[in-house]
C-alpha positions as CSV (number, residue, x, y, z in Angstrom):
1,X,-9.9,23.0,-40.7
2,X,-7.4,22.5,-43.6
3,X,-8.4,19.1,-45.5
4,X,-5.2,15.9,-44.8
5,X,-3.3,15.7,-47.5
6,X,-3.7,12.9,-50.2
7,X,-1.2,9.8,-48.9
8,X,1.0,8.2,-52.1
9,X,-1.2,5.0,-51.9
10,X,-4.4,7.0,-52.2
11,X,-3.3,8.8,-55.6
12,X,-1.8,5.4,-56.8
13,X,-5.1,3.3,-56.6
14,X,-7.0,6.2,-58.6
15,X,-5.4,5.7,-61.3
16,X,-3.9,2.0,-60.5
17,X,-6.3,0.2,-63.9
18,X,-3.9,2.5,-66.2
19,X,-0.6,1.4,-64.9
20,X,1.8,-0.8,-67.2
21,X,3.7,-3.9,-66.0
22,X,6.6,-1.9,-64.9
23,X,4.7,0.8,-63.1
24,X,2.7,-1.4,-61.0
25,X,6.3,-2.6,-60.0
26,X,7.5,0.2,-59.2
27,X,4.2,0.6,-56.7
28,X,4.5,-1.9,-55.2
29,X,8.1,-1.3,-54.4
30,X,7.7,1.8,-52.8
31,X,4.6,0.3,-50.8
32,X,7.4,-2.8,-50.0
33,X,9.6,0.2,-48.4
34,X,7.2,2.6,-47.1
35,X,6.3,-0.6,-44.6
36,X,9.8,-1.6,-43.4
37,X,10.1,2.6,-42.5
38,X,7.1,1.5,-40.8
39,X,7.9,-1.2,-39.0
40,X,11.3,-0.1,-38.2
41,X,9.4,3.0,-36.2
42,X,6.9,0.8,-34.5
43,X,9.9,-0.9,-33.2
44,X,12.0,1.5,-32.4
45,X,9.1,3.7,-30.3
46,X,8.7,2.3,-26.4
47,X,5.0,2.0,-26.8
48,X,3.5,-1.0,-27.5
49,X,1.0,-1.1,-30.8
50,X,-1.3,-4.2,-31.0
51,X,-4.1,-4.0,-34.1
52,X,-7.2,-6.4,-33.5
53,X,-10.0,-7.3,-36.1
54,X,-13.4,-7.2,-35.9
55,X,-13.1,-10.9,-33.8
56,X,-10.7,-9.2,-31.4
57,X,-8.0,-11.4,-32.9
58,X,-4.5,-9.9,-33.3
59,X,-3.2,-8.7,-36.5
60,X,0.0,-6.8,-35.7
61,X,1.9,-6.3,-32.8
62,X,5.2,-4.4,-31.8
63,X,8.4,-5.4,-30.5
64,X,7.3,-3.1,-27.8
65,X,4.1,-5.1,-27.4
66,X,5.4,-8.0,-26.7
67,X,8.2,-7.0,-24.0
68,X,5.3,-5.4,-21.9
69,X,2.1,-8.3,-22.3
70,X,4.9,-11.1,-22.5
71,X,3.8,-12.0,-26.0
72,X,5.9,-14.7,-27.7
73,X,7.0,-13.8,-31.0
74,X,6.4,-17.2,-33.0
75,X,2.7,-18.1,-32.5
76,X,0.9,-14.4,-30.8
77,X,-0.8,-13.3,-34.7
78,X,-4.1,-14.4,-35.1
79,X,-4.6,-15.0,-31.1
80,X,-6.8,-13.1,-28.7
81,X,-6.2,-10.6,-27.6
82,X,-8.1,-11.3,-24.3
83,X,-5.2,-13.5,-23.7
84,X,-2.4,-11.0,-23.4
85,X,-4.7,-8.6,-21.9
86,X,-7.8,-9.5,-19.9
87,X,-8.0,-6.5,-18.4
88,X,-9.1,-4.7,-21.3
89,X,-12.8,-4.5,-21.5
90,X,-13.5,-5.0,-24.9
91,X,-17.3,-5.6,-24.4
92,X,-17.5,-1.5,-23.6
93,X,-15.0,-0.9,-26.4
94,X,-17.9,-2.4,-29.2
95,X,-20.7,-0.6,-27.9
96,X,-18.9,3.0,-27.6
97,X,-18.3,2.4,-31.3
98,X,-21.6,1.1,-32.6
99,X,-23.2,4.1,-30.2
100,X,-20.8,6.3,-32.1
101,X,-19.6,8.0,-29.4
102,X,-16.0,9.0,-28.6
103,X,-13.7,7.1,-30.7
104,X,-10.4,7.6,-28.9
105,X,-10.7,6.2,-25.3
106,X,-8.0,5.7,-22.6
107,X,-8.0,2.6,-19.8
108,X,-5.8,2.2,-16.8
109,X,-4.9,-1.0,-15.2
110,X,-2.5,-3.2,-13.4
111,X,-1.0,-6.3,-14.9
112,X,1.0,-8.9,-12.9
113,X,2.2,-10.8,-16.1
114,X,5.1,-10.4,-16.8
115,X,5.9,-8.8,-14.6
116,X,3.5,-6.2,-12.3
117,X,3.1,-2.6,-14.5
118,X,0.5,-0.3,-14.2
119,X,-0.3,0.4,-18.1
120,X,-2.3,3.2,-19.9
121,X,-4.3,1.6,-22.9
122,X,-5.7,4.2,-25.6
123,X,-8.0,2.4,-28.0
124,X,-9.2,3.9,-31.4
125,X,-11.2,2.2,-34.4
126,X,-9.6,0.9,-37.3
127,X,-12.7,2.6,-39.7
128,X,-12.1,6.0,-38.8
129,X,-15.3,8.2,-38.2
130,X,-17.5,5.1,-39.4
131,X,-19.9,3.6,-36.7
132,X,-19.4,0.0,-36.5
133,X,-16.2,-1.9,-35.7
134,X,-13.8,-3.2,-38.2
135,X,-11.0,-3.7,-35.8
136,X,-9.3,-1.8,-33.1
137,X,-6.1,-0.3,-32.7
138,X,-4.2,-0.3,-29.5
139,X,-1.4,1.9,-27.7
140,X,0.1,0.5,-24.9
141,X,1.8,2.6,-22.8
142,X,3.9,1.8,-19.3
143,X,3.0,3.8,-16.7
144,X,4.6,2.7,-14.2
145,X,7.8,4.6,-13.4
146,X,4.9,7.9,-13.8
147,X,2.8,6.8,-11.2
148,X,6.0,5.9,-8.9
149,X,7.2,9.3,-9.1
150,X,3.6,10.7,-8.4
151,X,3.4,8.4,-5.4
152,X,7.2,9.4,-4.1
153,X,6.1,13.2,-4.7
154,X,2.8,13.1,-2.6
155,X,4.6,10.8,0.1
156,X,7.4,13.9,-0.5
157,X,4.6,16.4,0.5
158,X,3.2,14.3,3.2
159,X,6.4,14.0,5.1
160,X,7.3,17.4,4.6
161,X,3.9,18.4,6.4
162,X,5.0,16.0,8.8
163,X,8.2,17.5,9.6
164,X,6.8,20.8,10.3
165,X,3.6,19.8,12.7
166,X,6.0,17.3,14.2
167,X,8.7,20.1,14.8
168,X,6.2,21.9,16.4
169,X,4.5,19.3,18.5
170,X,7.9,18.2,19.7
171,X,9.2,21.6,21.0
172,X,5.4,22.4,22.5
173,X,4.8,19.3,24.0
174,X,7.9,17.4,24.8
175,X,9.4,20.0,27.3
176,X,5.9,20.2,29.5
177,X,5.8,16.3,29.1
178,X,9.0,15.8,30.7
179,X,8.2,18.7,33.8
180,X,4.9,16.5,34.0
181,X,6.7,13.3,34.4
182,X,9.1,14.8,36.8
183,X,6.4,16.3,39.1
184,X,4.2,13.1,39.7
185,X,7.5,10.6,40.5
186,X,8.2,13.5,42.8
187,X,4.3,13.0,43.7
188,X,4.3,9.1,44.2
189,X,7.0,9.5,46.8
190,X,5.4,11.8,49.1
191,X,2.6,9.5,48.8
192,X,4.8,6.5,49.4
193,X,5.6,8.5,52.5
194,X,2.2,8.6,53.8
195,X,1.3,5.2,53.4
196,X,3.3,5.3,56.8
197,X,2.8,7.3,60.3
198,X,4.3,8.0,63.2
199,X,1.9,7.9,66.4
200,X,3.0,8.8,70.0
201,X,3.7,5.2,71.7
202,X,2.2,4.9,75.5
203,X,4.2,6.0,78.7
204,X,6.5,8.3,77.4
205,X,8.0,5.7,75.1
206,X,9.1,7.8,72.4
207,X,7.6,7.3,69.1
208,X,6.5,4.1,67.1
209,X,6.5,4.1,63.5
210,X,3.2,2.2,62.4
211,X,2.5,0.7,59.0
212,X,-1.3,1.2,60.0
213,X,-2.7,4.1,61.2
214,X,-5.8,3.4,63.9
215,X,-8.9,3.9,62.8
216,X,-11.4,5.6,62.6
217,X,-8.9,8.4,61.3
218,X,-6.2,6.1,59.9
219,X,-9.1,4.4,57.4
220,X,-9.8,8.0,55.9
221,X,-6.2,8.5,55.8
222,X,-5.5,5.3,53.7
223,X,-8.7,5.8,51.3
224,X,-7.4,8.9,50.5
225,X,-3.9,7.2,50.0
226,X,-5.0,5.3,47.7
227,X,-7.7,7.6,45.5
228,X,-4.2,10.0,44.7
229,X,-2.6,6.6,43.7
230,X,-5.4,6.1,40.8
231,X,-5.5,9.5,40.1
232,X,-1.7,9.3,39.6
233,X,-1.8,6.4,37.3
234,X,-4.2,7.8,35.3
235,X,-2.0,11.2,34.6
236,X,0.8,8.7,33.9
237,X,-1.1,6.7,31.6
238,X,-2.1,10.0,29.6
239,X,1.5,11.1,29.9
240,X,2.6,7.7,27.7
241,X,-0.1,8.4,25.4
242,X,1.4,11.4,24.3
243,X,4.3,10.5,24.9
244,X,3.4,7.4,22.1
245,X,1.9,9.9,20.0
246,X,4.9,12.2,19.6
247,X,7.6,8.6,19.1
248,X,4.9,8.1,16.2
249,X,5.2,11.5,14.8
250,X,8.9,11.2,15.0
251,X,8.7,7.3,13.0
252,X,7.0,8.9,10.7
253,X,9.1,11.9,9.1
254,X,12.3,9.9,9.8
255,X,12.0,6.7,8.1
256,X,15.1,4.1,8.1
257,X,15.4,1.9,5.1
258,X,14.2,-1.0,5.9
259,X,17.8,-3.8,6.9
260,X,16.7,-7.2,5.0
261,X,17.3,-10.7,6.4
262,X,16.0,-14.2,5.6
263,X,13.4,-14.4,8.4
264,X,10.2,-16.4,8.9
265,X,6.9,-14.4,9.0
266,X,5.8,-16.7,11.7
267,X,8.2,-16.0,13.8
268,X,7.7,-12.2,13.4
269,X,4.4,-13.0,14.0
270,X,5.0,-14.8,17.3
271,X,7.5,-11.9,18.2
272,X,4.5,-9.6,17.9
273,X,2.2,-11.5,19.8
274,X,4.5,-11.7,22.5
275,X,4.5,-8.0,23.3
276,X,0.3,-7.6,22.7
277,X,-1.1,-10.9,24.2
278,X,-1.5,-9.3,28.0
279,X,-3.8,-6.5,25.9
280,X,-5.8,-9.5,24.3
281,X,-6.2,-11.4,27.5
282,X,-7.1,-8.0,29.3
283,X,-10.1,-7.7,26.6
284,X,-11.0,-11.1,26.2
285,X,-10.8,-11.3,23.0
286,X,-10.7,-14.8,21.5
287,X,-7.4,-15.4,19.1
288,X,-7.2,-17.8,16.2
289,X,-4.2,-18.5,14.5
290,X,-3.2,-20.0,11.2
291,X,0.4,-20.4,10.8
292,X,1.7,-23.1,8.3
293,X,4.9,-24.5,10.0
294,X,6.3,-25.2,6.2
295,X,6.3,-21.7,5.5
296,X,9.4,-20.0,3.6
297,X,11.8,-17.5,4.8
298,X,11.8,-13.9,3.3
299,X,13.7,-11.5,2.9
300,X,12.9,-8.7,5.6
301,X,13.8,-5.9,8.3
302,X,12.0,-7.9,11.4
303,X,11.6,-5.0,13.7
304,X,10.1,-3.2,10.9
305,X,7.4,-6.0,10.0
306,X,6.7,-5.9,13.6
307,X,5.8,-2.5,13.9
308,X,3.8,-2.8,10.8
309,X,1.8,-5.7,13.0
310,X,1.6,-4.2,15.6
311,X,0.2,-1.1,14.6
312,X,-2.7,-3.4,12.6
313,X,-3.4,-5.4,15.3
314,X,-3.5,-2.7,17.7
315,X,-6.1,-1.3,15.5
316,X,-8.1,-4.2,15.4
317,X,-8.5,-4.8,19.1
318,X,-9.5,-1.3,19.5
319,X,-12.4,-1.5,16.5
320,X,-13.9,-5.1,18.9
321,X,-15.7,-4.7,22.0
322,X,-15.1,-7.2,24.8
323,X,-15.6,-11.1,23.4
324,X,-14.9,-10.1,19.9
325,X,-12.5,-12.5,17.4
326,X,-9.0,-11.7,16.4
327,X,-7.2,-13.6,13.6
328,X,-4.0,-14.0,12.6
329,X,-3.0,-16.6,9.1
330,X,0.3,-16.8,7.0
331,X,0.9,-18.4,3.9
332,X,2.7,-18.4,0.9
333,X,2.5,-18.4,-3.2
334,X,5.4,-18.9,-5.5
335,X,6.4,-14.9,-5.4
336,X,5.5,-13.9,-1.7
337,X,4.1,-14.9,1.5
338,X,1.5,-12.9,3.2
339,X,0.1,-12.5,6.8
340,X,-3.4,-11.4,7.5
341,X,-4.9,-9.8,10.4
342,X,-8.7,-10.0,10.8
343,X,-11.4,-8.7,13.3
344,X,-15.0,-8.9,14.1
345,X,-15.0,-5.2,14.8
346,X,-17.1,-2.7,12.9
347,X,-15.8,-2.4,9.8
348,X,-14.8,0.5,7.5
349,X,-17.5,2.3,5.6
350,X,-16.7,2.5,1.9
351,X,-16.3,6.4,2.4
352,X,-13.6,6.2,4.8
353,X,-11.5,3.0,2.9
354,X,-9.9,5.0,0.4
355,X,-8.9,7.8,3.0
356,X,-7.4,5.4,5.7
357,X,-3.8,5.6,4.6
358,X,-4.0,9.5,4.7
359,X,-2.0,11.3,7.8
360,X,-4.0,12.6,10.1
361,X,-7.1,10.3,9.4
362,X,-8.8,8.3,11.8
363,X,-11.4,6.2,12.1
364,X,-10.7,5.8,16.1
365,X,-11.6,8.9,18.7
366,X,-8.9,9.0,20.1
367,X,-6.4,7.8,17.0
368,X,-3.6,9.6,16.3
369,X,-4.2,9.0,12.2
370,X,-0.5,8.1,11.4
371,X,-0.7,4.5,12.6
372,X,-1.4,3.0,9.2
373,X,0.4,5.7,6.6
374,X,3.4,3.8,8.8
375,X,2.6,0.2,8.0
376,X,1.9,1.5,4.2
377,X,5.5,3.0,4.1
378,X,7.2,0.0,6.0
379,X,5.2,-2.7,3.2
380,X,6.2,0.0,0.2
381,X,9.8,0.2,0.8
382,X,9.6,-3.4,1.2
383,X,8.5,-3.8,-2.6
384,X,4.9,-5.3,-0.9
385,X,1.6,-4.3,-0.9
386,X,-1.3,-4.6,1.2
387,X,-5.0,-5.3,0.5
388,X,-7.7,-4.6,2.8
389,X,-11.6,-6.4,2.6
390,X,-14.2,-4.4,5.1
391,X,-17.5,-4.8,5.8
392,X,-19.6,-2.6,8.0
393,X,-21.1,-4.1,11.0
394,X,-19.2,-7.4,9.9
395,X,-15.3,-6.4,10.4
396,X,-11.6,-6.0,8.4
397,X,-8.8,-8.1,6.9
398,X,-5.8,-6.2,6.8
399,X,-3.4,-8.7,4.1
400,X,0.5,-7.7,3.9
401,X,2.0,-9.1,0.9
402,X,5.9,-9.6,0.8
403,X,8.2,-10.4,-1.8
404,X,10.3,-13.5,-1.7
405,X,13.4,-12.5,-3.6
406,X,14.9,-9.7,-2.7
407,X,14.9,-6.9,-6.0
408,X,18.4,-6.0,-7.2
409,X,18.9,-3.4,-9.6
410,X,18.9,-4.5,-13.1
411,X,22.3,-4.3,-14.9
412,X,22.6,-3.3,-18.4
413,X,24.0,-5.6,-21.1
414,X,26.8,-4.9,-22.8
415,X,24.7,-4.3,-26.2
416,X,22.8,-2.1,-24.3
417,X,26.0,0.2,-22.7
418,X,27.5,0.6,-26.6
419,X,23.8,1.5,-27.2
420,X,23.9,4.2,-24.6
């Protein structure tokens, strides 16, 4: 490897002790302009540049630096740096360098201050190849609109896997479905038929149509009446499984963007409850709810964050047996307000929580796996987020977080149209 060349500082302080009045001027001029060319770039890039010292106090930042940590400009020199970025584990930072291992090491984490980023930290000494700190440089980077784009092309992928299975499914499945559904009304009223007989009436009467047949062969008759109607409801039953199975496909490759509306998350939450509370009686499963009657409207499609809750609390009387817990509690910060839906079920293993939002994935026998990756899309296009806590043997909170300003697209400034 070819050796750096020489810099105009390093020559300069070699021979610096034979330099006359006029020369050392002159130095120091050029040192005066090599460092507004300097700053000027560090301004000008989009990264952010922070350098630390040894006391991980700050000893130069970036215009750059402080648009993406929310630095102010007047008093952030000589601060910590902890302050303007606590995620930054600076503990690990020291001992890779006194180890002497790697020097140049990259981080990724969320913020929420200023504003929520995802941000790529690389971190390098200040002394070079020396082991032993004497001060860290930092490059900031915004990751954000990267990892959208990643996100929008594996959600891309997903839904175009979708499309195709769903295609499929719908041709294969949806014409038998239909014959199916045809055949067993055409079934329940031949059987409504033979709920009644006719039997010859006494004396040449004629006939009497009866409601009742006499036993003992009118008892058999009406047993077997009624096992075909319970073998008839289960078929229908199955027939609106997959029948709910396909509309689920279908929700899912053809989203519709979500129609916002000032609405209370209570009242969704009602909605919901109104539609699954014969399912929660049937189990006997005990319900607790939380609802703060001062909670704010937000903006929000309603059917949509009904679907989203019905879908998790679908899924959590199915993980609880008979007599387990369901719980259902709003509230509100000064950004969003949030619902959570807990259980008393079984809980996710820590192997299956970072696959549950993947089509096709199922914790549930008889799941269909696209129940969630619908809630996740509904939250995401409405700029919220969910968190989920599961314990194994102990049960799952499922917590939707939703904006309470609506997000407009930022405008540019006039300065910033000449600009462009």
């Amino acid at each position: 490897m070819s050796r750096p060349k020489s810099s105009f500082l390093d020559k300069v302080l070699g021979r610096i002790h034979r330099l006359d009045p006029e020369g050392l001027q002159a130095v120091l001029q050029r040192v005066a302009r090599e460092r507004t060319i300097l700053e000027t770039l560090f301004n000008t890039i989009e990264d952010g540049i922070l350098v630390v010292d040894e006391e991980d106090r700050i000893l130069y930042f970036n215009e750059a630096a402080t648009r993406l940590l929310g630095m102010p400009d007047a008093d952030a020199e000589g601060q910590p740096v902890a302050r303007f970025l606590p995620e930054l584990d600076l503990e690990s930072l020291k001992k890779a360098d006194l180890s002497g291992t790697e020097k140049i090491s990259r981080h990724e984490f969320e913020v929420s201050y200023p504003q929520p980023r995802f941000l790529s930290v690389y971190a390098a000494p200040l002394d070079g190849t020396d082991v032993g700190r004497s001060g860290l440089a930092l490059i900031i980077h915004d990751a954000t609109e990267a990892r959208e784009k990643t996100f929008a092309t594996i959600e891309s992928e997903r839904i175009q896997a979708l499309t195709l299975l769903a295609a499929s499914v719908a041709h294969e499945i949806g014409n038998p479905l239909h014959a199916l559904s045809i055949h067993l009304q055409l079934m329940e009223r031949e059987l409504k038929k033979l709920e009644t007989v006719s039997v010859p009436e006494p004396k040449g009467r004629g006939l009497r149509r009866l409601t009742r047949p006499s036993p003992p062969l009118g008892t058999e008759h009406l047993q077997s009446v009624d096992k075909l109607k319970q073998y008839l409801e289960v078929a229908k039953g199955e027939i609106t499984r997959l029948d709910y199975i396909i509309t689920e496909f279908l929700q899912a490759i053809r989203p519709v963007p979500p129609r916002l509306q000032s609405v209370s998350l209570n009242q969704v939450v009602a909605d919901m409850l109104s539609l699954l509370q014969p399912e929660i009686d049937n189990r006997q499963i005990l319900l607790k709810q939380s609802l703060p009657a001062d909670l704010p409207a937000a903006p929000m499609d309603p059917s949509q964050i009904k679907q989203a809750l019905v879908n998790l609390v679908k899924n959590a009387i199915q993980s609880m047996t008979r007599g387990g817990t369901l719980s259902l509690e709003t509230g509100a910060t000064s950004d969003h307000v949030w619902v959570g839906v807990s259980d008393t079920g079984g809980g996710i293993p820590q192997e299956k929580l970072n696959r549950i939002f993947e089509p096709f994935f199922t914790t549930k026998k008889r799941g269909s796996g696209l129940g969630l990756m619908i809630v996740q899309r509904i939250i995401r296009e409405h700029g919220g987020r969910i968190e989920i806590e599961s314990r194994v043997r102990l049960g799952t909170t499922f917590r939707i977080w939703l904006p309470l300003r609506e997000r407009h697209p930022r405008l540019l400034s006039a300065a910033a149209q000449k600009k462009a």
